[in-house]
KOLSE-772897 format. One record per residue: x, y, z of N, C-alpha, C, O in turn. Coordinates in pm, whole numbers, plus 50000, padded with zeros to 5 digits. Atoms other than C-alpha are relative to their C-alpha. Layout:
// KOLSE-772897
XYZXYZXYZXYZ
...
// end
This chain:
// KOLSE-772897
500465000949863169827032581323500144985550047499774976349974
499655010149954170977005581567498654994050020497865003149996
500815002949920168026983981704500464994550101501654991650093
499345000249860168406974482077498624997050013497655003149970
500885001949914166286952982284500245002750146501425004250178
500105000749853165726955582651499184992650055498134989649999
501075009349874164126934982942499155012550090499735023250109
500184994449909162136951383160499094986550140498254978450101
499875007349896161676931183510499525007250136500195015950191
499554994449861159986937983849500044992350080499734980450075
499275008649885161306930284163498994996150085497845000450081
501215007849893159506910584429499815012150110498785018150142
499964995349884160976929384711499625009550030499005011350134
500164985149997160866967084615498705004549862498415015149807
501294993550092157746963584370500105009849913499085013849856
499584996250102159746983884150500544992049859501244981949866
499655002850149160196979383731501705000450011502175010550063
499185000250039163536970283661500534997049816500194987649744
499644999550148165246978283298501294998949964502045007950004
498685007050046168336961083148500195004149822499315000449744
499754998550111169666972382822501394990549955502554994749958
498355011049994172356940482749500875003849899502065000749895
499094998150106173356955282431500795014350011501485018649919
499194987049944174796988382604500594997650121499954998950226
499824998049810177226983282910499815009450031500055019949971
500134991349907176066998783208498795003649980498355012050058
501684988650020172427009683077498904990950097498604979050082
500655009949897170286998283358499265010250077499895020550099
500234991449919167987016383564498754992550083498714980250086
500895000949916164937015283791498745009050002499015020849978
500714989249988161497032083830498514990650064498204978750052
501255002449948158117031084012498854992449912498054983749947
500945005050098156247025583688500844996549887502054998549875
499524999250128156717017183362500625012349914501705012849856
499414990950045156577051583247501785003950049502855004449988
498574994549958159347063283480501334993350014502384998650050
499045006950029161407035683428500835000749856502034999249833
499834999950212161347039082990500705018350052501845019550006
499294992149998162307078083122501395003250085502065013450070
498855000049968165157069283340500994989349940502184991749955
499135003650146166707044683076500065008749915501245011549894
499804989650077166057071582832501755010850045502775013549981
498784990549949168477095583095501274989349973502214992849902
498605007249997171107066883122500584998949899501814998649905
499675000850169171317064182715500595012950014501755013749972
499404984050022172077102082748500965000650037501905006149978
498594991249926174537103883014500964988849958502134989749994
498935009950105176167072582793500115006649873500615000149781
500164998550187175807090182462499574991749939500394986249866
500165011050078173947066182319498745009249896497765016349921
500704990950079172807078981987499284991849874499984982649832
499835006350148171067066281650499474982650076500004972750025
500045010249955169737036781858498144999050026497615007550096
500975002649966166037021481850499734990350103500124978950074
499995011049881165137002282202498684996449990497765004350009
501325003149939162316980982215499894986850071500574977450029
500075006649900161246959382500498014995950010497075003149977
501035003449938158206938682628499604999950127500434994350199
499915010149835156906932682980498644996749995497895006449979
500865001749969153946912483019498945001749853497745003249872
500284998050118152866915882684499675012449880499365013549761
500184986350083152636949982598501685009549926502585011550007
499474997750077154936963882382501005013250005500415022849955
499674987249969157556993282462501105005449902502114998449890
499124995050090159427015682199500865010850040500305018850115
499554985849978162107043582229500885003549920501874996349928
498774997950059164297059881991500695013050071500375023050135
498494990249944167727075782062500765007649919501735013749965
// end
């Protein structure tokens, strides 16, 4: 199993979570919360095939895991 970090980032403007996966091109998404942000990176890993891959990310000090 790969490990894989991510950023997660929110924006000033749209007060939305932004999520960057640098070690997958293209894995990037957006969401209202945290949750729905960790489940629309989740979708983008999918509709990339990304398989066999552990992502974990911080924001703010709490701690976020996901395997693929």
């Amino acid at each position: 199993m790969k490990n894989v970090e991510f950023t997660i980032e929110k924006c000033c403007d749209t007060k939305q979570y932004v999520g960057i996966i640098p070690g997958i091109s293209g894995a990037h998404s957006q969401g209202d919360s945290i949750k729905s942000l960790l489940d629309n990176l989740k979708e983008v890993c999918e509709l990339l095939d990304v398989k066999d891959v552990l992502l974990t990310g911080q924001y703010e000090g709490a701690a976020y895991k996901m395997t693929l």
